[in-house]
Backbone as CSV, one residue per row, in Angstrom:
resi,resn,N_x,N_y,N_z,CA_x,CA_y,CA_z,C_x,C_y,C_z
1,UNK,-19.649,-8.647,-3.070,-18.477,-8.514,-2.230,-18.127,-9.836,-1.575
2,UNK,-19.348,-10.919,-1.308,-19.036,-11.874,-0.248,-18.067,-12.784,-1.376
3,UNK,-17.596,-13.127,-2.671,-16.870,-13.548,-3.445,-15.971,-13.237,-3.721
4,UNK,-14.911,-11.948,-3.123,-13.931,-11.845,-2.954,-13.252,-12.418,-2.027
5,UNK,-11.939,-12.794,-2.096,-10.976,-13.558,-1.211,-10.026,-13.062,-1.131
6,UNK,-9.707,-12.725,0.236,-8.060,-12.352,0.094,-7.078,-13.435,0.605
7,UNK,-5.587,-13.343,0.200,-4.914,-14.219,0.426,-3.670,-13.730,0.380
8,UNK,-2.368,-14.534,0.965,-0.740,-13.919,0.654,-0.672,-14.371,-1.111
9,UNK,-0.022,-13.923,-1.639,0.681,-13.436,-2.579,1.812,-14.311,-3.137
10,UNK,1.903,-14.827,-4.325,2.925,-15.729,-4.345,3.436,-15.717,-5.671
11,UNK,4.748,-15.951,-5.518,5.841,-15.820,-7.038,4.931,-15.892,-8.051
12,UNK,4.051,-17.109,-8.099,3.252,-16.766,-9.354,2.353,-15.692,-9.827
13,UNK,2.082,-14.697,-9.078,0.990,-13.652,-8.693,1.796,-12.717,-9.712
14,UNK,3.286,-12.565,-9.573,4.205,-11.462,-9.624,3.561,-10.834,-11.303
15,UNK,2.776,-11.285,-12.098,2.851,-10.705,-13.378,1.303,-10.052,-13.088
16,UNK,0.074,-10.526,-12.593,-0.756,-10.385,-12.141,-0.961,-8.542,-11.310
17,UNK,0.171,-9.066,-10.401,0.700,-7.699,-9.748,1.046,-6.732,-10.160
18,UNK,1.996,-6.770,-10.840,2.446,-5.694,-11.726,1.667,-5.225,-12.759
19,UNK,0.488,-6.235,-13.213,-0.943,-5.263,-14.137,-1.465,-4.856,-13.256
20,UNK,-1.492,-5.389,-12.306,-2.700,-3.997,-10.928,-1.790,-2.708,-11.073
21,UNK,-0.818,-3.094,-10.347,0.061,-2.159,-10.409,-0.119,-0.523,-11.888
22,UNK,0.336,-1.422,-12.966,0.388,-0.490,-14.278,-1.006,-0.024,-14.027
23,UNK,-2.036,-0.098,-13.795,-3.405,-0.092,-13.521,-3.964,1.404,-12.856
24,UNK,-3.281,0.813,-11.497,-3.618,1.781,-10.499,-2.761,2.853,-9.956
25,UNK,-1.464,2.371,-10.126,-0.435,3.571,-9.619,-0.840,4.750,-10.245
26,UNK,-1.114,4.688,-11.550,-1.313,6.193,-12.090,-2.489,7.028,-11.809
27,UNK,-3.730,6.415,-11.409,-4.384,6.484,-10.671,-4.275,7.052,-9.378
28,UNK,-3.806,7.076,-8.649,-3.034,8.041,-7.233,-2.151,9.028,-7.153
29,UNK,-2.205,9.545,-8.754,-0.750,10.288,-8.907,-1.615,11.477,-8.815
30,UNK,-1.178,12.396,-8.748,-1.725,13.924,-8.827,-1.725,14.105,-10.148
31,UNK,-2.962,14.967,-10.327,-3.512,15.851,-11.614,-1.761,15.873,-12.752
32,UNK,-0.954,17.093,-11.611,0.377,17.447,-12.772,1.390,16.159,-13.128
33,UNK,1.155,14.890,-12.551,2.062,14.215,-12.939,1.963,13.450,-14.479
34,UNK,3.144,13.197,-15.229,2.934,12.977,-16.536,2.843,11.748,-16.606
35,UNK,2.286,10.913,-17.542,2.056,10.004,-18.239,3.681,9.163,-18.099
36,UNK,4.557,9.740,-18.477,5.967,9.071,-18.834,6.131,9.330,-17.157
37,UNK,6.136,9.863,-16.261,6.692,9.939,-14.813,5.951,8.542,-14.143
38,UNK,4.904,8.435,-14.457,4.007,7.521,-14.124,4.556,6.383,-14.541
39,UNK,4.948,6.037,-15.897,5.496,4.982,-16.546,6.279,4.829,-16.000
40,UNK,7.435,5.726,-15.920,8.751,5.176,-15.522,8.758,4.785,-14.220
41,UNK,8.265,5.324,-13.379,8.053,4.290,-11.878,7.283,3.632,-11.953
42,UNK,6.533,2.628,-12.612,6.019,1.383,-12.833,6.841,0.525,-13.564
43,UNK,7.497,0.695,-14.421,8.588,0.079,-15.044,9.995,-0.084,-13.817
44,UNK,10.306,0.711,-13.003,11.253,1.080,-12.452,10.941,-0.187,-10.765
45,UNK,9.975,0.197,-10.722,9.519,-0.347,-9.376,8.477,-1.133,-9.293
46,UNK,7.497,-1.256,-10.203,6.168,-2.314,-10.086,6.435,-3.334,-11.307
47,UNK,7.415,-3.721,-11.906,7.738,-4.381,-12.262,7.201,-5.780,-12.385
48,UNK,6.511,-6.696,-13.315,6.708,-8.563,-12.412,8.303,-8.855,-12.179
49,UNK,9.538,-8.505,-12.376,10.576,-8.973,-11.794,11.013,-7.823,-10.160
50,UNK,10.413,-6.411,-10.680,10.185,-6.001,-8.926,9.412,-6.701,-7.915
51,UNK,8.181,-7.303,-8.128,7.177,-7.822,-8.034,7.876,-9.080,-7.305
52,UNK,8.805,-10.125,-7.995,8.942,-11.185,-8.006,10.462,-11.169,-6.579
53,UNK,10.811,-10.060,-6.670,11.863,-9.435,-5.299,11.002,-8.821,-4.230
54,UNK,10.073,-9.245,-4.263,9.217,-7.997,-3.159,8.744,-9.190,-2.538
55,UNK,8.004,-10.577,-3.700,7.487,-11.688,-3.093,9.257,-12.548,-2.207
56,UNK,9.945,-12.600,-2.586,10.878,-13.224,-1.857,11.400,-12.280,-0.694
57,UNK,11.186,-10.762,-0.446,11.872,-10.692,1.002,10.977,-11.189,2.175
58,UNK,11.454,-11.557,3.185,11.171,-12.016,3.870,10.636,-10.965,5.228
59,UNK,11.025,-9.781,4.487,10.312,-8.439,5.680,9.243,-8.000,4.508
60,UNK,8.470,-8.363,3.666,7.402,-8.129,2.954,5.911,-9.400,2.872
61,UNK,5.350,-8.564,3.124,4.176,-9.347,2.801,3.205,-9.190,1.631
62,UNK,2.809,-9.766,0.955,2.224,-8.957,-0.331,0.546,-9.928,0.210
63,UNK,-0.337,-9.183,0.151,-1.824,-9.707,0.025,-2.785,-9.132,-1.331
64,UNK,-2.824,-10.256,-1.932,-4.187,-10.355,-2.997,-5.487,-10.167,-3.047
65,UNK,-6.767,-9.804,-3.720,-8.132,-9.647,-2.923,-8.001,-10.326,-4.427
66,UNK,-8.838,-11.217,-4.798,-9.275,-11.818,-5.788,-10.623,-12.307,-6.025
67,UNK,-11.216,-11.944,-7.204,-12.977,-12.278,-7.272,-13.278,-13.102,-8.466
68,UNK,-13.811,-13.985,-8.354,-13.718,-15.269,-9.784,-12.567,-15.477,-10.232
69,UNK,-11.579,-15.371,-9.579,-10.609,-15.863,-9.691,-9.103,-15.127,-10.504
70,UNK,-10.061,-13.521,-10.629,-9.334,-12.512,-11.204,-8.713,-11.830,-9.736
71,UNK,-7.418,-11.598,-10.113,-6.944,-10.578,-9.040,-7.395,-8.739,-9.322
72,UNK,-7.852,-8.372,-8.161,-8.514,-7.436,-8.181,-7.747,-5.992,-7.422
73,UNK,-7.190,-6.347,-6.701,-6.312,-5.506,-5.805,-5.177,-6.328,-5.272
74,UNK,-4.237,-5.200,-4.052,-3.267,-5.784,-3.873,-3.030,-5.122,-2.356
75,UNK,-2.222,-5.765,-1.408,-1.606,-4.522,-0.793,-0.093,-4.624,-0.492
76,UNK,1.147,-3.931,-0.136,2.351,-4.748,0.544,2.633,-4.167,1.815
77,UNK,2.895,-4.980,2.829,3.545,-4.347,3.750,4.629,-4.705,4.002
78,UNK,5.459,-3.648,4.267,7.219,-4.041,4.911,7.251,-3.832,6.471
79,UNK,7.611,-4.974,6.670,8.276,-4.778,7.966,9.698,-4.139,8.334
80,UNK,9.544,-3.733,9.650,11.193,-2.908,10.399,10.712,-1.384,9.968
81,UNK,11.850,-0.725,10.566,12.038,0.711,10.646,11.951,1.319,9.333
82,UNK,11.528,2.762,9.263,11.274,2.996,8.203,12.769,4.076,7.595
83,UNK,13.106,3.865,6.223,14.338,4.374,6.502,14.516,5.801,5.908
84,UNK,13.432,6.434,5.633,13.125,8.123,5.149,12.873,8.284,7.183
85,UNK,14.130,9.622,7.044,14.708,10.418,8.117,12.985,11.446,8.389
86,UNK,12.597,11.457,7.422,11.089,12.287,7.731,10.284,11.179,8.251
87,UNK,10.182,10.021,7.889,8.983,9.117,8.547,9.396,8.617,9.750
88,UNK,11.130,8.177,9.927,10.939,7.717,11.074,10.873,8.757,12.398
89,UNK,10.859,10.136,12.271,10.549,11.535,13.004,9.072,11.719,13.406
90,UNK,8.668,11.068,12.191,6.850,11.238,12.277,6.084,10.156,13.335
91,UNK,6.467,9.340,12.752,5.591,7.935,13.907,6.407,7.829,14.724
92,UNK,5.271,7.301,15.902,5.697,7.322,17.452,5.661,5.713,17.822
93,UNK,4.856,4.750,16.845,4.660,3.103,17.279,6.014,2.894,16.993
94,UNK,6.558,1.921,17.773,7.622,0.650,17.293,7.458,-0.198,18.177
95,UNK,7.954,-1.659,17.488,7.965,-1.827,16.048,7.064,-1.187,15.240
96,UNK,7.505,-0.780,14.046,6.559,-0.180,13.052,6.857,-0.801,11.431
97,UNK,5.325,-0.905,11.063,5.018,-1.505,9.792,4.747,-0.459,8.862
98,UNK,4.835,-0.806,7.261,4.568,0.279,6.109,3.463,-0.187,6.105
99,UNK,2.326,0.185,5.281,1.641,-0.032,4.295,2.151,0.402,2.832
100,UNK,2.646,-0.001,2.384,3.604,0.075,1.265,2.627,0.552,-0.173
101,UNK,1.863,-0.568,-0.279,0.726,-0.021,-1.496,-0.844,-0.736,-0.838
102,UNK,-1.500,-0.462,-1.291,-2.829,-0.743,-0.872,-3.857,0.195,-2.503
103,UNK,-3.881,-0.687,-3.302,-5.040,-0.565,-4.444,-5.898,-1.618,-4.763
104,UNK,-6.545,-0.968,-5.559,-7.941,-1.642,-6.156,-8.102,-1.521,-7.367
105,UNK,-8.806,-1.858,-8.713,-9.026,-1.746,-9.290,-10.158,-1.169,-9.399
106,UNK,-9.916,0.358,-10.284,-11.446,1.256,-10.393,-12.834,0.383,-10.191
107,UNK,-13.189,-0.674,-11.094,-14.920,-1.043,-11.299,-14.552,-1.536,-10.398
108,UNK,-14.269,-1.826,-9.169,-14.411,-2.253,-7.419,-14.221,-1.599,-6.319
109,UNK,-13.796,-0.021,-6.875,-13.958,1.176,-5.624,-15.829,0.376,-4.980
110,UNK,-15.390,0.837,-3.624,-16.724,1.243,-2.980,-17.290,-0.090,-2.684
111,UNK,-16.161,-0.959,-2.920,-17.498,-2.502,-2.663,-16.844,-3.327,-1.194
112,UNK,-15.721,-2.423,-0.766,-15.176,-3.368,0.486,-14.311,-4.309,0.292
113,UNK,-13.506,-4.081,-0.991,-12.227,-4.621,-1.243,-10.865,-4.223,-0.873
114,UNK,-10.874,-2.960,-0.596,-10.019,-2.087,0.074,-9.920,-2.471,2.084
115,UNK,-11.026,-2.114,2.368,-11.377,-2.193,3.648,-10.549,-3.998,4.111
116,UNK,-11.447,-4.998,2.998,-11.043,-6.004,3.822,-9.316,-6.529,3.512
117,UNK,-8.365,-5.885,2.776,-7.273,-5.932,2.162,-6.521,-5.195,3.528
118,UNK,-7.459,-3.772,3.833,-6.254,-3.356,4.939,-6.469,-4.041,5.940
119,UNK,-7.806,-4.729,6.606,-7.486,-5.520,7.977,-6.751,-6.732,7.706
120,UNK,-6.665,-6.997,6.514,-5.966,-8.361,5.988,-4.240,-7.796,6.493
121,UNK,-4.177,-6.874,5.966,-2.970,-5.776,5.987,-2.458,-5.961,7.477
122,UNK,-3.445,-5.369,8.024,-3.433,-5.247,9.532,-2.679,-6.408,10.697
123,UNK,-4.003,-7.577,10.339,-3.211,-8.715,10.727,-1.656,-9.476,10.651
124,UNK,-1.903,-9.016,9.204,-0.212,-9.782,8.734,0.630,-8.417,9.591
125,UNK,0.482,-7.448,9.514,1.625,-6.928,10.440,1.649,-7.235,11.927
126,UNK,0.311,-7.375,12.643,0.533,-7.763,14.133,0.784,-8.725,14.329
127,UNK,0.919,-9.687,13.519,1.437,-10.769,13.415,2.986,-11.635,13.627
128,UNK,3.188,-10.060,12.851,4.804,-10.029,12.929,5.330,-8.982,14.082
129,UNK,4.305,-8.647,15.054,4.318,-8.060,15.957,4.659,-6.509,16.251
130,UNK,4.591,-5.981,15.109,4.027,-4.127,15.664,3.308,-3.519,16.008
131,UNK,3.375,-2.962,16.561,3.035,-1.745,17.270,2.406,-1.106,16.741
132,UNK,2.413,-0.665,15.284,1.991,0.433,14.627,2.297,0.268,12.895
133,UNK,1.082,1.009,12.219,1.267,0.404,11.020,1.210,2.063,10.122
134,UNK,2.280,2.357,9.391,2.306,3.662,8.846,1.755,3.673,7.580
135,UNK,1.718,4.872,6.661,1.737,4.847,5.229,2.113,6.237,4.637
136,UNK,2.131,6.123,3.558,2.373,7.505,2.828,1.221,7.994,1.622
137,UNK,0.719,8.564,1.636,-0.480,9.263,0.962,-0.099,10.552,0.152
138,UNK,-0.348,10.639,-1.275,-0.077,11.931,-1.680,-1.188,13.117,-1.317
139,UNK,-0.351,14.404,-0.911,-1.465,15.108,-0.960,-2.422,15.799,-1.879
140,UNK,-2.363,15.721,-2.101,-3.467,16.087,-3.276,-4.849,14.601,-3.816
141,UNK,-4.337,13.492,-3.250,-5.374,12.576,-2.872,-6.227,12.337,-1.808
142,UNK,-7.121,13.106,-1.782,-7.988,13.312,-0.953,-8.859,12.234,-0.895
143,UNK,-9.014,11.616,-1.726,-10.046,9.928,-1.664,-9.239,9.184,-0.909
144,UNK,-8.272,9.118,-1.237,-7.276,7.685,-0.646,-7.297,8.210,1.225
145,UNK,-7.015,9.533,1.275,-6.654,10.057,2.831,-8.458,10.022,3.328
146,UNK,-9.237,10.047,2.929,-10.526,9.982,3.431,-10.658,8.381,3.792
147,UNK,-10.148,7.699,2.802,-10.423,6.189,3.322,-9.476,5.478,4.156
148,UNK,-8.364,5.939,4.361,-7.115,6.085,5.240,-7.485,6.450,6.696
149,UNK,-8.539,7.773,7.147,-9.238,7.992,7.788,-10.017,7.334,8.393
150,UNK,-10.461,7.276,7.594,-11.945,5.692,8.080,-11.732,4.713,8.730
151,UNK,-10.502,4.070,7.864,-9.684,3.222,8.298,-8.799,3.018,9.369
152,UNK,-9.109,4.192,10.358,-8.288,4.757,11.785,-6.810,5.155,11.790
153,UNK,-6.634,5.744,10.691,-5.510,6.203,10.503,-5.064,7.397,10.857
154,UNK,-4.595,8.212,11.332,-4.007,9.641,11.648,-2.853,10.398,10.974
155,UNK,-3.314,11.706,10.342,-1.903,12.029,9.910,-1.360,12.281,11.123
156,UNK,-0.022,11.756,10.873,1.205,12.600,11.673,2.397,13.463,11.200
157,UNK,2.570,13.220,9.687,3.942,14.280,9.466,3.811,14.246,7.832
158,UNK,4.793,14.263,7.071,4.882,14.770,5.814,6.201,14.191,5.734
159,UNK,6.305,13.657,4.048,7.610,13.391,3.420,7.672,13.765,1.809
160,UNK,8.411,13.121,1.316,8.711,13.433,-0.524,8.628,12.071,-0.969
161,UNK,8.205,11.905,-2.195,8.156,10.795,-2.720,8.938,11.165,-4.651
162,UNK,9.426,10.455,-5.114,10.612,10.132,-6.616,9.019,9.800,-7.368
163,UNK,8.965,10.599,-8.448,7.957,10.101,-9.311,8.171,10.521,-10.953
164,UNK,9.284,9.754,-11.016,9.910,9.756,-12.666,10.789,11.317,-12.239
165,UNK,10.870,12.467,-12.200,11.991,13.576,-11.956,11.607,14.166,-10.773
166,UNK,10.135,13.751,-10.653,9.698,15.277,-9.877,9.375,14.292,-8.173
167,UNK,9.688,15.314,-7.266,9.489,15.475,-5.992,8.055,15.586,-5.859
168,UNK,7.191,14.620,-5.330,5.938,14.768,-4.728,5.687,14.838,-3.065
169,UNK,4.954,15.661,-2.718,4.499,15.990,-1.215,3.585,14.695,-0.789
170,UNK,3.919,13.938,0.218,2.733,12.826,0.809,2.833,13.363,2.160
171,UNK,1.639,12.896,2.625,1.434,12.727,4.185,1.691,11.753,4.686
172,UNK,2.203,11.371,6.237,2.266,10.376,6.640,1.400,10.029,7.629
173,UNK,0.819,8.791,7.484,-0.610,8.368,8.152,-0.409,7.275,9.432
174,UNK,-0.496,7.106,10.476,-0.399,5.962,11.298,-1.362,5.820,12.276
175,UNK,-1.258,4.157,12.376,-2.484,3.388,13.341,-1.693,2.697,13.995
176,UNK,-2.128,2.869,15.465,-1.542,1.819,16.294,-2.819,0.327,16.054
177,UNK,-1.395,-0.750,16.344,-2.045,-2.132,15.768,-2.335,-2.785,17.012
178,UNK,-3.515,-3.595,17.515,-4.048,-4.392,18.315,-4.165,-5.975,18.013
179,UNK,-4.389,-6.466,18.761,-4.542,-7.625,18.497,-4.970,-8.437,17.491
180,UNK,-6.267,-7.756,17.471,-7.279,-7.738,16.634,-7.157,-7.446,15.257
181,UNK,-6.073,-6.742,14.977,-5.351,-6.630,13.870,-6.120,-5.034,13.868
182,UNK,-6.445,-4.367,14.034,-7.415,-2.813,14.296,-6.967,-1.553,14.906
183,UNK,-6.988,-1.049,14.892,-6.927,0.305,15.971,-7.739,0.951,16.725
């Protein structure tokens, strides 16, 4: 673990990203979601030219965890208000931050690549000075909301998430942010 590094994220990363991405998104999807639903929102949205618009806004932060020099995970956070009428009902911090994506690559579950990606996470949002840092979790992922947990997170409400046709149920998770970048 002590040979991982995390770092911001940069135009050149963007193809890098988008194989984590193809990688892991499908990976978080629930049991019923299909193969082609999966595809098409990785094609649609994890893109290296989505990828390469996500590294240029300037209310996004993208962080890397990288080990020998392979990128291993990822996370993004957006800054400002959140603009699903269900999330901004749910959280009570503002300013308030996303956690937008936060993965790993399977052979590195469990080694503290996750963990040190979200305080990495953490920082870059108190940084930019919120209050509070949200996310969206499907339900039916019970690993991700256990480590979401851990991670001092709280559910507070519920939204829908677009996954190629179908409507998926997530929870919405939030931590108020400290200095320290923590809760």
């Amino acid at each position: 673990m002590t040979d991982v590094t995390i770092r911001r994220a940069a135009e050149s990363d963007a193809d890098a990203l988008a194989f984590l991405a193809a990688v892991t998104f499908p990976l978080a999807c629930p049991p019923h979601t299909t193969r082609e639903d999966a595809a098409s929102f990785v094609v649609a949205n994890l893109s290296p030219d989505a990828f390469r618009e996500y590294l240029s806004d300037p209310d996004r932060v993208l962080l890397v965890a990288e080990q020998n020099g392979r990128a291993v995970g990822y996370t993004m956070v957006v800054f400002g208000e959140p603009h699903d009428p269900d999330v901004a009902a749910a959280i009570t911090l503002r300013p308030a931050s996303e956690l937008s994506k936060c993965y790993v690559l399977p052979g590195h579950h469990g080694q503290g690549v996750a963990a040190r990606l979200m305080l990495s996470s953490m920082e870059a949002a108190t940084d930019r000075g919120a209050a509070g840092i949200w996310l969206g979790v499907n339900q039916e992922n019970e690993r991700a909301q256990r480590f979401y947990t851990k991670s001092g997170f709280t559910k507070v409400g519920a939204k829908r998430f677009l996954v190629g046709d179908n409507w998926e149920d997530d929870f919405v998770f939030e931590q108020a942010l400290t200095a320290a970048g923590n809760g």
